[in-house]
N, C-alpha and C positions, 0 to 999 in steps of 0.2 A: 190229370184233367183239371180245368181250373174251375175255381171256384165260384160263385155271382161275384163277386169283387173285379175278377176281370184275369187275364192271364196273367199281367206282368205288379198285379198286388202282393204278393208273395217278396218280388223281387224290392219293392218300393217299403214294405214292412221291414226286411231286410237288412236295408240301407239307414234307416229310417235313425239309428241310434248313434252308430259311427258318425252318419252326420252331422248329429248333435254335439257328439263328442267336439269336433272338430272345433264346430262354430262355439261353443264355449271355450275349448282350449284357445283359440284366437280373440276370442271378449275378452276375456279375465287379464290379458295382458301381463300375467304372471308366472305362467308356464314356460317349463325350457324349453327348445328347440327340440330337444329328445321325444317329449311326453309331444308335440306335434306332429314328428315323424313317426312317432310311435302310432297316431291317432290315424295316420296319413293312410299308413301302412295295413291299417286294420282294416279299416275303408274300404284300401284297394280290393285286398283279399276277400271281403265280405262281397265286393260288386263281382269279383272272379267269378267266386262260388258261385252265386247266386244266378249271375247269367248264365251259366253249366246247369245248373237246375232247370233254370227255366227253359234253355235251350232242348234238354234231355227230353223235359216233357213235349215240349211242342215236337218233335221228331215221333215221341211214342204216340202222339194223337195222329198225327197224320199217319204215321205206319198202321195202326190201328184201321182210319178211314179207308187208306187206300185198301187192306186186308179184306174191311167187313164188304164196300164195294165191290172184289170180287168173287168172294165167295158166292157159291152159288147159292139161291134158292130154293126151301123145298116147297 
């Protein structure tokens, strides 16, 4: 279930430090190609994950929805 922040905050918190990573690792102008691919990499994986998270949940709230909709009433 998402939180008041909104469904996809989770995902954007996430993301939020790899990106950083990144955008320093390309400021600093001092880093090797490795420690960028490395950063790159982290990134990717962190946005995999996260959209699987996020995806998982949206699937269990609608299965949820559709469930409680028909269940019946007493």
């Amino acid at each position: 279930m998402a939180n008041s922040n909104g469904v996809f905050s989770d995902l954007f918190n996430a993301v939020g430090n790899p990106v950083q990573n990144v955008a320093d690792t390309l400021g600093s102008g001092v880093s090797s190609a490795v420690s960028l691919v490395e950063s790159c990499t982290n990134l990717c994986a962190t946005l995999l994950t996260s959209s699987v998270n996020t995806a998982s949940r949206l699937v269990q709230d609608v299965a949820n929805g559709i469930s409680s909709a028909i269940t019946p009433k007493p």
